[in-house]
N, CA and C of each residue as an Amber inpcrd file, in Angstrom:
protein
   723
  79.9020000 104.7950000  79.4670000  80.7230000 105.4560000  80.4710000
  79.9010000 106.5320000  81.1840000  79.6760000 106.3900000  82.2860000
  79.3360000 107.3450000  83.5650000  80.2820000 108.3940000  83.6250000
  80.1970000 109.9590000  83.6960000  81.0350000 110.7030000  84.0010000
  80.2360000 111.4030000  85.2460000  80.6840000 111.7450000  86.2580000
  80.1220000 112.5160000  87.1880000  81.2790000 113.2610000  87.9560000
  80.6930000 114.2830000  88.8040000  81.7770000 115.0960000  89.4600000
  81.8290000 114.4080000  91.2120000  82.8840000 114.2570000  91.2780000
  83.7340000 113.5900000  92.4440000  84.3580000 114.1820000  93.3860000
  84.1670000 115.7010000  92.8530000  85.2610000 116.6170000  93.9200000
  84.1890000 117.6620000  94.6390000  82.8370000 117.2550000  94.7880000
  82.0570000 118.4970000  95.6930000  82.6370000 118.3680000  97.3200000
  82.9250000 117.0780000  97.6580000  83.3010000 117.1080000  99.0620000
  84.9180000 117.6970000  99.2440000  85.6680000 118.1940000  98.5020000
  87.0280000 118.2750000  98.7650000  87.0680000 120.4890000  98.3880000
  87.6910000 120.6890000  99.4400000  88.1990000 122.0350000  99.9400000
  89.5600000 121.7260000  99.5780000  90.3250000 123.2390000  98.9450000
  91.6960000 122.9860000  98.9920000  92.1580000 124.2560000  99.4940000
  92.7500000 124.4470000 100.6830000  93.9830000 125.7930000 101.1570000
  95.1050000 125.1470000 101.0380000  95.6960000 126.8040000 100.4910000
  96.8190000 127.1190000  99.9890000  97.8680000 127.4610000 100.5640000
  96.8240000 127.8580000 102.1870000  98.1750000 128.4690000 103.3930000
  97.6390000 128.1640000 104.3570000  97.8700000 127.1320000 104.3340000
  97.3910000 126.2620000 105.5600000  98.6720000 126.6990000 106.7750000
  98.4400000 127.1120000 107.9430000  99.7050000 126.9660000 109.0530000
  99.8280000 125.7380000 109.2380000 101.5390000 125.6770000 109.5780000
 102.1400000 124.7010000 110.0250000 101.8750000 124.1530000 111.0370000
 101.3650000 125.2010000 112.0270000 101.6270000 124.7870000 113.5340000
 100.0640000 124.0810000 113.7650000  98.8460000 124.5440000 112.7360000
  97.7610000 124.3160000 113.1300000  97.9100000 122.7010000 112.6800000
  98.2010000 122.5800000 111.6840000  98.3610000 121.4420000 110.9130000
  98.9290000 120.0840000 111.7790000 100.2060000 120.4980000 113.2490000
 100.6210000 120.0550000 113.3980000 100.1650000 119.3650000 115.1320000
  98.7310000 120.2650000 115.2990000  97.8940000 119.6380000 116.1580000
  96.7860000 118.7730000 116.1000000  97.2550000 118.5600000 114.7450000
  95.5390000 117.7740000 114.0400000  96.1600000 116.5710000 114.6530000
  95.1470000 115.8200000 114.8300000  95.0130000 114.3290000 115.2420000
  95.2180000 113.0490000 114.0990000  95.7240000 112.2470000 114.4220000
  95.3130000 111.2480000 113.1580000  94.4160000 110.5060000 113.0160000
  94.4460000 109.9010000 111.7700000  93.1060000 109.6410000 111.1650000
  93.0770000 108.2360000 112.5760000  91.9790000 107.5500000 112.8490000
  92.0890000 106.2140000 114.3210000  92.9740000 105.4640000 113.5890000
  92.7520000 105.0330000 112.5000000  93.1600000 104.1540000 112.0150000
  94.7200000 103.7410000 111.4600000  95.4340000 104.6100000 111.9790000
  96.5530000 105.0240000 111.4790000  97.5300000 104.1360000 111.6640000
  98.6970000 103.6340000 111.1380000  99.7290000 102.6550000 111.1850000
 100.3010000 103.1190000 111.7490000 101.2590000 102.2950000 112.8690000
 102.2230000 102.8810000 114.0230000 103.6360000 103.7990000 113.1370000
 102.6590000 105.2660000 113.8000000 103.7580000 106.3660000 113.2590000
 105.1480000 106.1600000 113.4350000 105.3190000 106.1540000 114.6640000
 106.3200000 106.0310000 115.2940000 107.4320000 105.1150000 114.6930000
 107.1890000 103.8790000 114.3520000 107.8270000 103.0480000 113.8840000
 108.4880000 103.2910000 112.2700000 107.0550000 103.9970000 111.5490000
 107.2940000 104.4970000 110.1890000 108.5750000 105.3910000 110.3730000
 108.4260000 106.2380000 111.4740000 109.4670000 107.5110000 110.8920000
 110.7990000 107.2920000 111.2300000 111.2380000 105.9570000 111.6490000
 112.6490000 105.6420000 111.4890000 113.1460000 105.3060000 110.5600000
 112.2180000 105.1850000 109.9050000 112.3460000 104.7550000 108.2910000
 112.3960000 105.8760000 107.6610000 111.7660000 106.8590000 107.9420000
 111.2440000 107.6660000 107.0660000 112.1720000 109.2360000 107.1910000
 112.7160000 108.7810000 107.9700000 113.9700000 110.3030000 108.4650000
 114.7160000 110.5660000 107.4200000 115.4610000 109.2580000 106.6260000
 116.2610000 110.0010000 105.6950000 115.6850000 111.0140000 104.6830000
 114.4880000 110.3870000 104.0680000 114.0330000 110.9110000 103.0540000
 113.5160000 112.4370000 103.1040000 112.8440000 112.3320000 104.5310000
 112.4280000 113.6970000 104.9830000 113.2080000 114.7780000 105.4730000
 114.4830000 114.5310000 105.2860000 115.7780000 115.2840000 106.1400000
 115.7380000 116.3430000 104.6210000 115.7230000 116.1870000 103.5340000
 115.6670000 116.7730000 101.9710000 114.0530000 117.8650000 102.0280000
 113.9730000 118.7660000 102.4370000 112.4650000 119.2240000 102.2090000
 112.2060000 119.4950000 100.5470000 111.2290000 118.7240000 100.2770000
 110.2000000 118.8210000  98.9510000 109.2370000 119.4100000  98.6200000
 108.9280000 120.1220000  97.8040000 107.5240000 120.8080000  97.6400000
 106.5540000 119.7790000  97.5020000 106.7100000 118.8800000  97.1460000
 105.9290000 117.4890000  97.0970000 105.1730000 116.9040000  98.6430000
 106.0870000 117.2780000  99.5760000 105.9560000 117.0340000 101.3380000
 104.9580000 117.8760000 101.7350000 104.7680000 119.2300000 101.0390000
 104.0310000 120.4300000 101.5610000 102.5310000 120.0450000 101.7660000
 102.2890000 119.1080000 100.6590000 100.9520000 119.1660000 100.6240000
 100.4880000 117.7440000 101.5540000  99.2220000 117.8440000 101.8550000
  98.8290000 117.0330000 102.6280000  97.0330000 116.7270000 103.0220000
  96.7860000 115.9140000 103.1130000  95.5450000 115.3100000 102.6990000
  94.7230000 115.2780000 104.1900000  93.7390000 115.7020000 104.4590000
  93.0060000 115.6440000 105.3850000  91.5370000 115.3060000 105.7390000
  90.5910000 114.7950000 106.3810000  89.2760000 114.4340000 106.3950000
  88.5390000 115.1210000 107.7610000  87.3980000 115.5430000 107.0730000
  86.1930000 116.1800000 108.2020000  85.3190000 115.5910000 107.8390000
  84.9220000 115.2230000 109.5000000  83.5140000 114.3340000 109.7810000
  82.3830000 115.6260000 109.5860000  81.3070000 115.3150000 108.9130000
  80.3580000 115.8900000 108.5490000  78.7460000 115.8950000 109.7770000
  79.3150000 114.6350000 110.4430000  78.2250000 114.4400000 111.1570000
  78.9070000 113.6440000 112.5580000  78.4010000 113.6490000 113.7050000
  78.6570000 112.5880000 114.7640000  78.7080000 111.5170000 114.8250000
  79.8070000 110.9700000 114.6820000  80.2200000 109.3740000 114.6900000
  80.7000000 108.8920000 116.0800000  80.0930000 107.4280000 115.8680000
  80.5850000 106.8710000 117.3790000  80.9240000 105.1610000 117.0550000
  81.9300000 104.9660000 117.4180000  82.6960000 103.9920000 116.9590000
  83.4520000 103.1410000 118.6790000  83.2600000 102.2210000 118.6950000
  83.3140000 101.2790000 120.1180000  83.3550000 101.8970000 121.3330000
  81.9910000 102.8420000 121.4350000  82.0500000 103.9030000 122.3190000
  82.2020000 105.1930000 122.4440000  83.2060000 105.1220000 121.5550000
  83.9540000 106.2920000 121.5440000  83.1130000 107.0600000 120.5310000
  83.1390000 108.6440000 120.9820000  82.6240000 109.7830000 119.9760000
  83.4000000 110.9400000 119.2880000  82.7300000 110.9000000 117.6950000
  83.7240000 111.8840000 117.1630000  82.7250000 112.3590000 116.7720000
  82.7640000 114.0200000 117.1120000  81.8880000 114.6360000 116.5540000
  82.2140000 115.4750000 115.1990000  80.8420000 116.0680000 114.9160000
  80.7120000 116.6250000 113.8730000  81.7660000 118.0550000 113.9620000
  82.8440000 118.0490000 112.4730000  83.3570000 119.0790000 112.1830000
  84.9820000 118.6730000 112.8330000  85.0560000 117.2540000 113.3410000
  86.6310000 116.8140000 113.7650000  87.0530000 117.2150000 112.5900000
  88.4520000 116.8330000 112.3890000  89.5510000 116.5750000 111.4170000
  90.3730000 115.7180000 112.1340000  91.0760000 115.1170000 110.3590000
  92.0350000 114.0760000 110.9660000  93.0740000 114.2500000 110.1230000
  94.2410000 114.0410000 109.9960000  95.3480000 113.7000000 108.7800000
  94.9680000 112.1520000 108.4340000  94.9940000 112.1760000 106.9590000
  95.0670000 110.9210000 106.5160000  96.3360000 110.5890000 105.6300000
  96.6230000 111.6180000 105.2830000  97.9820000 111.3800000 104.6080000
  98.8970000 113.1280000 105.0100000  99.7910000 112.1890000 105.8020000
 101.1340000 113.3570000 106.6700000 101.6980000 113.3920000 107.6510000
 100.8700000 112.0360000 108.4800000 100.9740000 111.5000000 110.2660000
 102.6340000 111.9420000 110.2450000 103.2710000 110.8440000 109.1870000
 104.4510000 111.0610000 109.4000000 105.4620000 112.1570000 109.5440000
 104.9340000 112.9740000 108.3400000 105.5810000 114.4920000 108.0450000
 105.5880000 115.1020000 109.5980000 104.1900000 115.2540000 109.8360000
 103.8990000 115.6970000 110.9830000 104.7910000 115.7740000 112.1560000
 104.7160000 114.4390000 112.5170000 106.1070000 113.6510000 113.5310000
 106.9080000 114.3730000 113.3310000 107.7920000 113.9550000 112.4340000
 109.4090000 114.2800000 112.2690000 109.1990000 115.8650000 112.3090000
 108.4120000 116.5580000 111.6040000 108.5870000 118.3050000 111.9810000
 108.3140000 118.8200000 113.1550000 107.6120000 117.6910000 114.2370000
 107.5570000 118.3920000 115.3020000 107.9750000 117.7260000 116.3420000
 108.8760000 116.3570000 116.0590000 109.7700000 116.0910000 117.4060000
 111.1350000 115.5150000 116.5380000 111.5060000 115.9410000 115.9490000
 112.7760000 115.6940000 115.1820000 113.9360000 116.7460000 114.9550000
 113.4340000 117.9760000 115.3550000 114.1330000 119.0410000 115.1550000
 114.8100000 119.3530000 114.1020000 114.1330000 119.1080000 112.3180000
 114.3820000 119.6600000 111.6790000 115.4700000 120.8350000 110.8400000
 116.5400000 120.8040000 110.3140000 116.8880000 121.9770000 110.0410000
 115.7950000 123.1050000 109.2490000 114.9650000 122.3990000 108.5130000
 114.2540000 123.4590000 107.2130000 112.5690000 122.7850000 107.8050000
 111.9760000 123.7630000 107.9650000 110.6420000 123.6430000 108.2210000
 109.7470000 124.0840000 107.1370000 108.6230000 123.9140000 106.6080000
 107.5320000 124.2140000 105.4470000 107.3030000 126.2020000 106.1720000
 107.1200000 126.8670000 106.0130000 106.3320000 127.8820000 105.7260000
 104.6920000 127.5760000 106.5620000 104.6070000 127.2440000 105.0120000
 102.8710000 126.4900000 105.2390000 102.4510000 125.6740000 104.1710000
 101.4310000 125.1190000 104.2200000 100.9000000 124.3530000 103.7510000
 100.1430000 123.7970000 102.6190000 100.1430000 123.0270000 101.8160000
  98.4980000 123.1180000 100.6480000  98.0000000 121.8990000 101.3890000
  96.7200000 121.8990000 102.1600000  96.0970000 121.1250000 102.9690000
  94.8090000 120.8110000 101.9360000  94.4090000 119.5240000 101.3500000
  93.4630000 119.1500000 100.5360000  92.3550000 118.0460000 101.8740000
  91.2990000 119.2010000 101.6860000  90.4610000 118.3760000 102.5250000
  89.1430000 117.4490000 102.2380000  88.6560000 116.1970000 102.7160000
  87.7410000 115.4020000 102.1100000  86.8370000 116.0700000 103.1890000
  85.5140000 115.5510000 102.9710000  84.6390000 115.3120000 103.8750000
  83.6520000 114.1740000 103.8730000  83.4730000 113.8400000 104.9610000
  82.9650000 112.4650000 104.8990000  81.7030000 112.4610000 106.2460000
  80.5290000 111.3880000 106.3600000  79.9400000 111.2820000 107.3350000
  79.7650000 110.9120000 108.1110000  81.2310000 109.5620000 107.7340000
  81.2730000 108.3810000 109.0030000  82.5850000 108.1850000 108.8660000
  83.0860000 107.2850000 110.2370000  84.5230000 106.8340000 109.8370000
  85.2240000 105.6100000 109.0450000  83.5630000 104.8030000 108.7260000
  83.6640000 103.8560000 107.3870000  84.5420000 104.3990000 106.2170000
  83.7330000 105.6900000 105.7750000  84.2600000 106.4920000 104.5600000
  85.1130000 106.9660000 104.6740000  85.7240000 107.6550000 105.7420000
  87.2900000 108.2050000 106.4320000  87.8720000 106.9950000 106.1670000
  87.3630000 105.5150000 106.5330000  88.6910000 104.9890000 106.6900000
  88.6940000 104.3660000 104.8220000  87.4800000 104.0650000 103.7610000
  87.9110000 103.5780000 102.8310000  89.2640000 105.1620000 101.9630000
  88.7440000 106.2140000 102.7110000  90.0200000 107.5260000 102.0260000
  91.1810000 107.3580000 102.4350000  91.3470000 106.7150000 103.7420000
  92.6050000 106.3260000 104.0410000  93.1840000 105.3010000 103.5440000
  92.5190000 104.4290000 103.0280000  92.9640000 103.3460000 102.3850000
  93.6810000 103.7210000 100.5410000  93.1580000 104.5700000 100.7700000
  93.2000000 105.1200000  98.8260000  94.9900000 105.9640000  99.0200000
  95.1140000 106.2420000 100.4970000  96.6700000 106.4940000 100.5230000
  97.5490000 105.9120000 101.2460000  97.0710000 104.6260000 102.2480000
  98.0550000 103.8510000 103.0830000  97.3170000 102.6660000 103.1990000
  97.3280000 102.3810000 101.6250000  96.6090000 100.6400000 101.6880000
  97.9660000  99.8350000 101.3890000  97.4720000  98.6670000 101.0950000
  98.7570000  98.0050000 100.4510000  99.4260000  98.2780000  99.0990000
  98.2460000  98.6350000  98.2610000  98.7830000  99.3960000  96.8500000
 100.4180000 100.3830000  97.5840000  99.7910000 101.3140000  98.0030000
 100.6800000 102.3190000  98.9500000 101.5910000 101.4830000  99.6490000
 102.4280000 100.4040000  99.9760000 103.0760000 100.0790000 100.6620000
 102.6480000  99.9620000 102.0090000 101.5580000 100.0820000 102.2630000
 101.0980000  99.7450000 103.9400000 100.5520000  98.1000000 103.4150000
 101.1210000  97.6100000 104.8220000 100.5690000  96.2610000 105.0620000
  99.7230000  96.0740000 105.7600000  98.8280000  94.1400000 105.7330000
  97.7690000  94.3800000 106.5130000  98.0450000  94.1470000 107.8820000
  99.2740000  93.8610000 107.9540000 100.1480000  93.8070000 109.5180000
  99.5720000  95.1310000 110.1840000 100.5750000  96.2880000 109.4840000
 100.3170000  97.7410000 109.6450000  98.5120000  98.3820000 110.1670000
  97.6650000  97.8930000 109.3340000  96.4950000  97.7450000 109.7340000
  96.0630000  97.7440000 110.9520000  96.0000000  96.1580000 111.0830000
  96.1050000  95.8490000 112.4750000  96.6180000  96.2510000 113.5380000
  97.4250000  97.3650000 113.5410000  97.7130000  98.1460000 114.4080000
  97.2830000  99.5640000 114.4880000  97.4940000 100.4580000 113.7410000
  96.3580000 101.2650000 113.3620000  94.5400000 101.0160000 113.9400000
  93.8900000  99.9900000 113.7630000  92.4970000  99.5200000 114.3340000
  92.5700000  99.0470000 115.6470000  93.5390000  98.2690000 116.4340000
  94.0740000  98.4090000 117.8570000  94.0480000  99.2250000 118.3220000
  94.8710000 100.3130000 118.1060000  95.2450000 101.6960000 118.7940000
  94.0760000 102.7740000 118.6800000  94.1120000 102.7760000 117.5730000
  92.9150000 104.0660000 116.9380000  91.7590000 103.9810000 117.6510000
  90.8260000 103.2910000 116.9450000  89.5900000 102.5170000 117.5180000
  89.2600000 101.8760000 118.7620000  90.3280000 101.2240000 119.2080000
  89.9980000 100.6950000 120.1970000  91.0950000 101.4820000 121.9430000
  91.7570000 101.7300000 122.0700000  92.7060000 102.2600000 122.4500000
  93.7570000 101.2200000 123.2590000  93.7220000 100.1970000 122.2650000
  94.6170000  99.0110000 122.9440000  96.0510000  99.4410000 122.3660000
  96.8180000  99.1020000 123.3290000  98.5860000  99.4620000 123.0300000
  99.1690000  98.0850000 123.1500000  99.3510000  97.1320000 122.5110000
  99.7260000  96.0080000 122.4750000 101.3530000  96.0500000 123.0100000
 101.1380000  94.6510000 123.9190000 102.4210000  94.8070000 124.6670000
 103.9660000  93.7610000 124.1040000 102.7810000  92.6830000 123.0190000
 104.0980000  91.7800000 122.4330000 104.5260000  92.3830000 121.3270000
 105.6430000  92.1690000 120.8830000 106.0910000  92.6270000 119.5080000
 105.8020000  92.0630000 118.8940000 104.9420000  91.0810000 118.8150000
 104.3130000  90.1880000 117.7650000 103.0740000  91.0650000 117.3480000
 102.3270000  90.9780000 118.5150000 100.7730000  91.7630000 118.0660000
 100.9520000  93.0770000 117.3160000 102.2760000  93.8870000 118.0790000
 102.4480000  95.4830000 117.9160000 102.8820000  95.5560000 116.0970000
 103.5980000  94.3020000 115.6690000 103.7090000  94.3610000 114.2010000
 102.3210000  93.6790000 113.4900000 101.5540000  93.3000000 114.2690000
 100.1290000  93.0590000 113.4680000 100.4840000  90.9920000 112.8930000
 100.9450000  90.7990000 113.3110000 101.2040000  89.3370000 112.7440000
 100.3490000  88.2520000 113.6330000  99.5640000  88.5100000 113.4250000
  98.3630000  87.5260000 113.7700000  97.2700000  87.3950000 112.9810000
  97.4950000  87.8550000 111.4070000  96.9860000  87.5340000 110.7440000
  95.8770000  86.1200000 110.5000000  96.9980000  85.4320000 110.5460000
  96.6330000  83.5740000 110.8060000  95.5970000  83.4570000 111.4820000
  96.0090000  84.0850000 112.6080000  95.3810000  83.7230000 113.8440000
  93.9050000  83.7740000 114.1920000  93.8140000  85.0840000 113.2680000
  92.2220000  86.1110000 112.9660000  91.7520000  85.1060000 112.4070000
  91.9660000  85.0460000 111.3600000  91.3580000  84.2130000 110.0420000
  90.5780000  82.7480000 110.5760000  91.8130000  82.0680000 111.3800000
  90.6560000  81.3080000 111.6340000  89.8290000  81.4330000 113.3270000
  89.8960000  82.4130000 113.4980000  89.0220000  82.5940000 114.9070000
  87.7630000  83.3700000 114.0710000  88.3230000  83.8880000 113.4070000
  86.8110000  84.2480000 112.4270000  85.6800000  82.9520000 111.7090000
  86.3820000  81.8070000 111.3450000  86.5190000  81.0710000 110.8740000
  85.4960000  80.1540000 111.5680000  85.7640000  80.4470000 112.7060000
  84.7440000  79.1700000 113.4770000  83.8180000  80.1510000 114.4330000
  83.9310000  81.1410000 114.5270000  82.9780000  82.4010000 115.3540000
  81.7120000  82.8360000 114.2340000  81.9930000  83.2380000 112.8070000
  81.0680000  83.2790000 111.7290000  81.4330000  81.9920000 110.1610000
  81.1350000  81.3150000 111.0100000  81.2140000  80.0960000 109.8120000
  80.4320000  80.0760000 108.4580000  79.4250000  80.8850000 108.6090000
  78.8540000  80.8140000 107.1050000  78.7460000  82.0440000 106.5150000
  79.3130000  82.8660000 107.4550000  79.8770000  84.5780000 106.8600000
  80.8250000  84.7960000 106.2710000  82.0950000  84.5420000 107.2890000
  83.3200000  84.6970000 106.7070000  83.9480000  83.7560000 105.2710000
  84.6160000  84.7560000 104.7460000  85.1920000  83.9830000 103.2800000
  84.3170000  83.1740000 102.7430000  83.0160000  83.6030000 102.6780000
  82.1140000  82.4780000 102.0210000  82.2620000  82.5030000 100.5160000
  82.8210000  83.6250000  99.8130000  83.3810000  83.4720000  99.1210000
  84.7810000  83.1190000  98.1190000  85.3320000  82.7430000  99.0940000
  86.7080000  82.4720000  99.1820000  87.3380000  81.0610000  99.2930000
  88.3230000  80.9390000  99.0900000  88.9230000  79.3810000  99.4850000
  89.0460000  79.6560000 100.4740000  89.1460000  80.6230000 101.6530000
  89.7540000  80.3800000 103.0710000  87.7940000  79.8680000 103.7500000
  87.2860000  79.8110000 103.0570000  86.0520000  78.9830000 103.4390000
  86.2480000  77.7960000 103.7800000  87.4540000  77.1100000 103.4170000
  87.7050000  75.7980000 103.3540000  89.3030000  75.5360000 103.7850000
  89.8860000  76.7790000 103.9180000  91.5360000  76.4740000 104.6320000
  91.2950000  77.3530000 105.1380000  92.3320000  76.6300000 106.0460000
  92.5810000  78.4210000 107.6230000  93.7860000  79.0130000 107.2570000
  94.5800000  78.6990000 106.1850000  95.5300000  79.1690000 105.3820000
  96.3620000  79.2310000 104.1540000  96.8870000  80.0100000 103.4320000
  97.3930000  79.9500000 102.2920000  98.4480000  78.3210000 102.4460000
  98.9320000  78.2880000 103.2640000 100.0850000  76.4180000 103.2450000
  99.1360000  75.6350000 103.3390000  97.4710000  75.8440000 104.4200000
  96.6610000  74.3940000 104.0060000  95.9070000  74.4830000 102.1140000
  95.6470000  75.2020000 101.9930000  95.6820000  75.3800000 100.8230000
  96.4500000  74.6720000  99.6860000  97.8310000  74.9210000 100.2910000
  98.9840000  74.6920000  99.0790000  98.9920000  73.0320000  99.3830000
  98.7530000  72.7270000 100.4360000  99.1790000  71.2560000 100.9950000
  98.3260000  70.4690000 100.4080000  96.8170000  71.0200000 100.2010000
  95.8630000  70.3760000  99.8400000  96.1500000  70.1180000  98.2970000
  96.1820000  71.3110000  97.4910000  96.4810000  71.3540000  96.2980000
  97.2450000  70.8550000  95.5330000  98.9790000  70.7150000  96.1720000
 100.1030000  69.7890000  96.2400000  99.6560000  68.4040000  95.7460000
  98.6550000  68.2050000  96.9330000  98.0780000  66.5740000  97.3870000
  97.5830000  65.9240000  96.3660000  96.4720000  66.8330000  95.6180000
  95.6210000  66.7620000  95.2680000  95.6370000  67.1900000  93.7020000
  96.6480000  67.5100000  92.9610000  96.7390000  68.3340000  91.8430000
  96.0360000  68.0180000  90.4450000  96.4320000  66.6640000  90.1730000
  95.7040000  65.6850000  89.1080000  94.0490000  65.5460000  89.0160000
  94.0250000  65.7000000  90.6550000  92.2750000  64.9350000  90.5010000
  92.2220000  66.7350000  90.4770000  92.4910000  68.1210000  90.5180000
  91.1050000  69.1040000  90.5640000  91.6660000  69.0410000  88.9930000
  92.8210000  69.1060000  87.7660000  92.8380000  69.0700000  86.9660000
  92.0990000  68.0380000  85.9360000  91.6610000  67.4990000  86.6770000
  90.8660000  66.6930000  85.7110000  89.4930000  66.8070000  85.8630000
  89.4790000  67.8270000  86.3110000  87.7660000  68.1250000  87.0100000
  87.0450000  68.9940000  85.8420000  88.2780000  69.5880000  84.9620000
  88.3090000  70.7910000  83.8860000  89.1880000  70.4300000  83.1830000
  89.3960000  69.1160000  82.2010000  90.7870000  69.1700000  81.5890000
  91.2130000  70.5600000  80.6490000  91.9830000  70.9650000  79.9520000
  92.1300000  71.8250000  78.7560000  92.8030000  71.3310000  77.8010000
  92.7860000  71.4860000  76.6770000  94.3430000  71.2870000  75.9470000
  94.8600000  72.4130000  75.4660000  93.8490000  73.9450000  75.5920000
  94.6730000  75.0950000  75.1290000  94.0630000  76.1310000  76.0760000
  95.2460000  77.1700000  76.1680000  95.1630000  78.5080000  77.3520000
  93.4900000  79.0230000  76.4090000  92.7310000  79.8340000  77.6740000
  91.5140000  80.4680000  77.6900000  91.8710000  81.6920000  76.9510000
  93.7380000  82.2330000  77.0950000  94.2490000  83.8640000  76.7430000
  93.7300000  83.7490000  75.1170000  94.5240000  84.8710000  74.4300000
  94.3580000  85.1280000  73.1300000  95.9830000  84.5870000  73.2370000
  96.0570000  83.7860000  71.7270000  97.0490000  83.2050000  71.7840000
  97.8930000  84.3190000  70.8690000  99.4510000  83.8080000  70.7940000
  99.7880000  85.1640000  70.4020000 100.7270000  84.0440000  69.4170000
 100.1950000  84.3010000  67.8390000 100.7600000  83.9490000  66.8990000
 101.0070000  84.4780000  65.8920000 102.2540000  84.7720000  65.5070000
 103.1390000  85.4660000  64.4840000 102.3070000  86.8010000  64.6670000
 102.6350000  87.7410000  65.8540000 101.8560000  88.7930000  65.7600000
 102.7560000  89.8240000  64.5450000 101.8790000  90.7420000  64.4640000
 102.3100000  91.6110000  63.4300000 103.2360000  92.6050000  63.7010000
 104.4000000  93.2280000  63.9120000 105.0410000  94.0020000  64.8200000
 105.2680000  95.3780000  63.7990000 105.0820000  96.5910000  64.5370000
 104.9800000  97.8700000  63.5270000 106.2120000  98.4730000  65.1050000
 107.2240000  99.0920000  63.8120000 108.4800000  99.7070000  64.3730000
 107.8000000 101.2710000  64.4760000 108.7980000 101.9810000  65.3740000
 108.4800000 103.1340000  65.8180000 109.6350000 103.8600000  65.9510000
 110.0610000 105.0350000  65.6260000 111.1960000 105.6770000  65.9820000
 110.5060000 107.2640000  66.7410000 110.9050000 107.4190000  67.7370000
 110.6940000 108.7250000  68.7240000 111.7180000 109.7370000  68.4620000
 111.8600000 111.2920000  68.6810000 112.2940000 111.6680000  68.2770000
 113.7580000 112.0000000  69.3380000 113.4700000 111.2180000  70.4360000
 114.4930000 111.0060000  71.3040000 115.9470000 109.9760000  70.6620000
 115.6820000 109.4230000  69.4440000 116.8240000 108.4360000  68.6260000
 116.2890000 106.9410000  69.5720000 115.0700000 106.8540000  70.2400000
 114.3910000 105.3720000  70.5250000 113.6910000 104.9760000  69.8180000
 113.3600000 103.7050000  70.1080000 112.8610000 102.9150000  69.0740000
 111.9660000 101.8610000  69.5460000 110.4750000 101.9160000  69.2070000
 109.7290000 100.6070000  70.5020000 108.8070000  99.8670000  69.3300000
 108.1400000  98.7930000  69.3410000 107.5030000  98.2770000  68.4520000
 106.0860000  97.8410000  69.2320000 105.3510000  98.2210000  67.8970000
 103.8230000  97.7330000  68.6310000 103.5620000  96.3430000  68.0050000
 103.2130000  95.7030000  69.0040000 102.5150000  94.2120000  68.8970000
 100.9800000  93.4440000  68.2280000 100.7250000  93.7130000  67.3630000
  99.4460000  93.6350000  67.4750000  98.9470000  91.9680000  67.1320000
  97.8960000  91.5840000  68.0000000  97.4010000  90.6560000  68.1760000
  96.0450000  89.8590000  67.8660000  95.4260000  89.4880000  67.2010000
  94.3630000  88.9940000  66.9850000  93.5010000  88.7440000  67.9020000
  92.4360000  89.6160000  67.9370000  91.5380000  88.8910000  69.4130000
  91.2330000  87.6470000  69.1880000  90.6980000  86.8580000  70.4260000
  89.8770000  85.6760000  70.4900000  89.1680000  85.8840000  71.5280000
  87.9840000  85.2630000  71.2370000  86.7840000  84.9820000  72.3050000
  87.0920000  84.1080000  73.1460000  86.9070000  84.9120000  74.7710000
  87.1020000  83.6940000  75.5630000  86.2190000  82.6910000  75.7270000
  86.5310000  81.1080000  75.9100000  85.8750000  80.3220000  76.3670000
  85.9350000  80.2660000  77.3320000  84.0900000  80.1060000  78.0690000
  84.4360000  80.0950000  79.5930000  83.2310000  79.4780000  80.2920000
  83.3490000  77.8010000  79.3950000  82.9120000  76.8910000  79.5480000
  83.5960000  75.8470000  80.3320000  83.1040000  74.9730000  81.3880000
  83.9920000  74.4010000  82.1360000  83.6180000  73.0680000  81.4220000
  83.1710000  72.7210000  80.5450000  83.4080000  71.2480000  79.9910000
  84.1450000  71.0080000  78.7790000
C-alpha cells in the first residue's frame, strides 16, 4: 500500500461571501443548469448546512481549449452551479450568510474536468446525456436548438460516427469495436448464443462456491441481530480451456 498526501492542491475558506461566490462562472463543462434546478427547487427551498459548502477549481496555468482562453488564476464552481442559480434568480426566502468554499487547483481543464467528474459523473447521478451538453455549451459555445441534442441523446449516433472516422482507435478495446450498439450486440448474441458458449464450455461457476458456509450470530447492543457468513476461499480458474 502506497500512502501519500493528496490534499497540497486544496485551500479551504470558511467565509467565503455569498455574493462573490455567486459571480463565479461554471466549471465549461457543466450540465444544463437550468434544467437541473426545476428539479432541484424543492429540495433547496429547506436551507442545509450541508448546501453551504461548495467545491471550486483554479487554473494554475493558461489553458486554451477550441480556441478559447482561460487564463491563469480563473475559477470555476464545480460543485454548486445549481445552489448558485436558485439563490440568485429564485428569490429565496433564507439565504447562506457565507460560505465554506473548498478549493482544488489544477493546470489544465483535462484535470478540472476529471474533478468534475468525481462530483457530477454518473456515480453522482449525472448522465452521459447530461455530458453532452455541458461539452456543447461549455467548450464549444454551441446552444443546441433540438430537444433531442439539448438532452444529449445522440449517444448512438456518436458512437458510430466515431466508429468509422477512427476505426482502429475507437473501442479497440471494447465490443463496440464490433457493434455500433448495445441491441446489435444483443441481436448478435441472441443469434448466436450456443456457438460463443461452446467456444469456453464450463460445468462449474469461476466464483467461490458457497457451501454449507459457517454462520456466526451476532447480537448489537441496539436488541439486532446479523450473522457473519464465512466462506472458504477458492482459487480462481482462469483458464479458457
Amino acid at each position: 500500500m502506497i500512502i501519500k498526501d493528496y490534499t497540497v492542491n486544496i485551500t479551504v475558506n470558511k467565509d467565503y461571501p455569498l455574493q462573490k461566490f455567486l459571480l463565479l462562472p461554471e466549471v465549461p463543462c457543466q450540465r444544463n443548469t437550468e434544467a437541473r434546478l426545476a428539479k432541484a427547487k424543492k429540495h433547496l427551498k429547506k436551507l442545509r448546512p450541508e448546501q453551504c459548502v461548495v467545491h471550486l477549481v483554479r487554473l494554475t496555468k493558461d489553458c486554451e481549449v477550441a480556441g478559447k482562453i482561460y487564463p491563469e488564476g480563473m475559477v470555476f464552481v464545480i460543485d454548486g452551479n445549481t445552489r448558485s442559480m436558485y439563490w440568485d434568480t429564485c428569490d429565496p426566502d433564507v439565504l447562506p450568510e457565507k460560505l465554506v468554499a473548498i478549493t482544488y487547483e489544477y493546470e489544465d481543464l483535462d484535470q478540472i474536468k476529471a474533478a468534475y467528474d468525481c462530483f457530477d459523473s454518473a456515480e453522482a447521478t449525472e448522465k452521459n446525456q447530461q455530458k453532452i451538453y455541458g461539452i456543447l455549451t461549455g467548450f464549444y459555445d454551441y446552444s443546441p436548438k433540438s430537444d433531442k441534442l439539448a438532452a444529449g441523446q445522440i449517444l448512438s449516433g456518436m458512437n458510430k460516427a466515431c466508429n468509422f472516422i477512427k476505426q482502429t482507435e475507437w473501442n479497440k478495446n471494447s465490443f463496440y469495436k464490433y457493434f455500433c450498439s448495445n441491441g446489435c450486440y444483443n441481436d448478435f448474441a441472441n443469434a448466436n448464443i450456443e456457438r460463443i458458449v461452446a467456444l469456453a464450455p464450463r460445468t462449474e461457476p469461476l466464483e467461490t462456491p458457497i457451501n454449507d458456509p459457517k454462520k456466526t450470530k451476532h447480537e448489537t447492543g441496539y436488541n439486532r441481530t446479523y450473522y457473519d457468513n464465512i466462506i472458504t476461499e477458492k482459487e480462481v480458474d482462469n483458464t479458457t480451456e
